[in-house]
N, C-alpha and C positions, 0 to 999 in steps of 0.2 A: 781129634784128627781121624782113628777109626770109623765113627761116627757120620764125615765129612766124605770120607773114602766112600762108605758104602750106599750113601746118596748120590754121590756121584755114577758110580757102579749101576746103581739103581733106575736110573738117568738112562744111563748110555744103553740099557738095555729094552728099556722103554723105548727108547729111540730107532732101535737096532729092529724093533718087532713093530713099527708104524711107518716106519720111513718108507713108502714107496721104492726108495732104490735099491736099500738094504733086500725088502721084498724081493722084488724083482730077480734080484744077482740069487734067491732061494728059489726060483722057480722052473731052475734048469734051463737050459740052451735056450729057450724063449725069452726068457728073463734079462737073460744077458744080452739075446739082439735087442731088444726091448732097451736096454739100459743105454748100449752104446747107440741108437739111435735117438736116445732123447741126449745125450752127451751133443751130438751133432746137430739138433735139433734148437739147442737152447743157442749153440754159437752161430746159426743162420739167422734164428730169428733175432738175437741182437744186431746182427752186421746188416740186416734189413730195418731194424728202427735205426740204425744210426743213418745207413742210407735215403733214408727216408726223413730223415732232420736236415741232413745236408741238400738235398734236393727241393726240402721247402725252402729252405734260408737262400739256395741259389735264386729260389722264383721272386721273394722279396725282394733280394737284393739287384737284380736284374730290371723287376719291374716298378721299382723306387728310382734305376738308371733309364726308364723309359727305351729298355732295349727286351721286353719280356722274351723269354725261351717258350714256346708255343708248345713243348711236348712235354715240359717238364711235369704240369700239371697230370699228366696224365700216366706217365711212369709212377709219379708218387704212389697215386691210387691200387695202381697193378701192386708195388711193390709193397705197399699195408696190406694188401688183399694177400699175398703170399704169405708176409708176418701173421696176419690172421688164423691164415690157415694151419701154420706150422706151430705157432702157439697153441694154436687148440690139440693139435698130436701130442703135443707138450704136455700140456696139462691133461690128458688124457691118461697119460706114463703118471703124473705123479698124482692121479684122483683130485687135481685141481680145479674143477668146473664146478659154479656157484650150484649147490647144490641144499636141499631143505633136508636136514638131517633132525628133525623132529621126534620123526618113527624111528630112526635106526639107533638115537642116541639113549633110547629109553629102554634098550633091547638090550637083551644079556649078549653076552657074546657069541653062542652058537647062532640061535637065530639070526645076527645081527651078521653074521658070515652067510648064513644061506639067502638075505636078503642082499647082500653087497653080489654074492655069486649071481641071481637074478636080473641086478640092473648090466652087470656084466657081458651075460648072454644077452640080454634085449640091448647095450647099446651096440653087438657086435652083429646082432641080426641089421639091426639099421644099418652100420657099416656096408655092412654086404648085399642091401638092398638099394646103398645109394651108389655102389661100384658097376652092380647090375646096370642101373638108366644112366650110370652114366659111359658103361662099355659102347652100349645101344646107341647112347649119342653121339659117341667118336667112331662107334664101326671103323675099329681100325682093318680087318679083315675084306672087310668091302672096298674102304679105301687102297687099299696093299694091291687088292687082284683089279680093280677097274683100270681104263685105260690111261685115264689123267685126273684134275681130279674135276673137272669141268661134267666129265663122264659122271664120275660120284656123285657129284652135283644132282645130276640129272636123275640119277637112280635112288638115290634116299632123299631126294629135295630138303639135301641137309649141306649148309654153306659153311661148315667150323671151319674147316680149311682154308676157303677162300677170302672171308669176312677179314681186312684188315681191321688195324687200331686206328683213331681217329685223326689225331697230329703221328703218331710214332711211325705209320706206314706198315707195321708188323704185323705179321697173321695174327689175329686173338689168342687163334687155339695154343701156341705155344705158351702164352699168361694160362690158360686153363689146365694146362697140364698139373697145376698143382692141387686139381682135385684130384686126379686119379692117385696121385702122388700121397695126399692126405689120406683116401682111403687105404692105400696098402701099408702107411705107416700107421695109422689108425689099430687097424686088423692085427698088426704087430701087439701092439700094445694090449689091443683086448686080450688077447689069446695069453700075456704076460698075466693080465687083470685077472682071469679065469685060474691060471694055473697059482697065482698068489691065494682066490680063494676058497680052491680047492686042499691047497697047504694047509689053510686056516682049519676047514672043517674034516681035516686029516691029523689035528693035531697041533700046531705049529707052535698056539701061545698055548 
């Protein structure tokens, strides 16, 4: 029983010092936004596959009645593209992305924190070089002060704004909003990733 207890114990503290969320909630006020945005993360991106099961089953069933719904197909898409994207912030939070851990698994553990701390920093540069082109591409600042956005138009010969969706009639750009959106929850979570392995090579296991 003793024995049983302290396997367990054994366990749960293994668990305590791997778990991504455990982490996180030790990495201070980042940690914790970090946490509770992947908390809200995981219940969008279900409510988006389940929406996105019911919106293909409508188009079969629709177009088995020879009455297809002409926009359906194209919500689906928008709305996997958002599931996408929020999965990937997702897994971002819990070090989920299919990754070759060859080198890191053969590493003692210091190295093996200053190597996690490194992919850390570089996937947080990308982040914030893909927030850059994509600032540049929405110029919302440009947009804000020109006259309308016909004027925009004309002055960055950049159409986000006005480009509707194909069947839906919708501006595109409001579907694209979930890059800028990705990147700020992204930058969340790295900044959580950094301070996890900073902990690490501070001590923590």
């Amino acid at each position: 029983m003793a024995s049983a207890a302290n396997d367990r114990a054994v366990k749960a503290a293994e668990h305590h010092d791997t778990d991504p969320s455990s982490l996180a909630a030790r990495a201070g006020w980042i940690g914790r936004v970090s946490g509770i945005l992947a908390r809200g993360e995981a219940i969008v991106a279900g409510s988006l596959a389940a929406f996105t099961f019911l919106l293909l089953l409508l188009n079969v069933v629709t177009r088995a009645l020879s009455v297809p719904i002409l926009w359906v197909d194209e919500l689906a898409v928008f709305a996997m593209v958002w599931m996408a994207f929020v999965g990937a912030s997702l897994a971002i939070h819990h070090r989920g992305h299919i990754a070759v851990t060859l080198v890191s698994d053969a590493l003692p553990s210091r190295p093996k924190a200053w190597l996690a701390l490194t992919v850390d920093l570089l996937l947080l540069a990308f982040i914030l070089t893909l927030l850059v082109l994509i600032w540049r591409w929405f110029d919302p600042v440009t947009a804000l002060f020109a006259e309308n956005l016909e004027a925009f138009s004309l002055i960055d010969f950049n159409f986000i704004y006005q480009e509707p969706t194909v069947t839906l009639g919708v501006p595109k750009f409001w579907f694209w909003l979930i890059l800028p959106i990705f990147c700020l929850t992204t930058i969340v979570h790295s900044l959580s990733n950094i301070a996890v392995s900073l902990g690490r090579l501070g001590g923590w296991e």
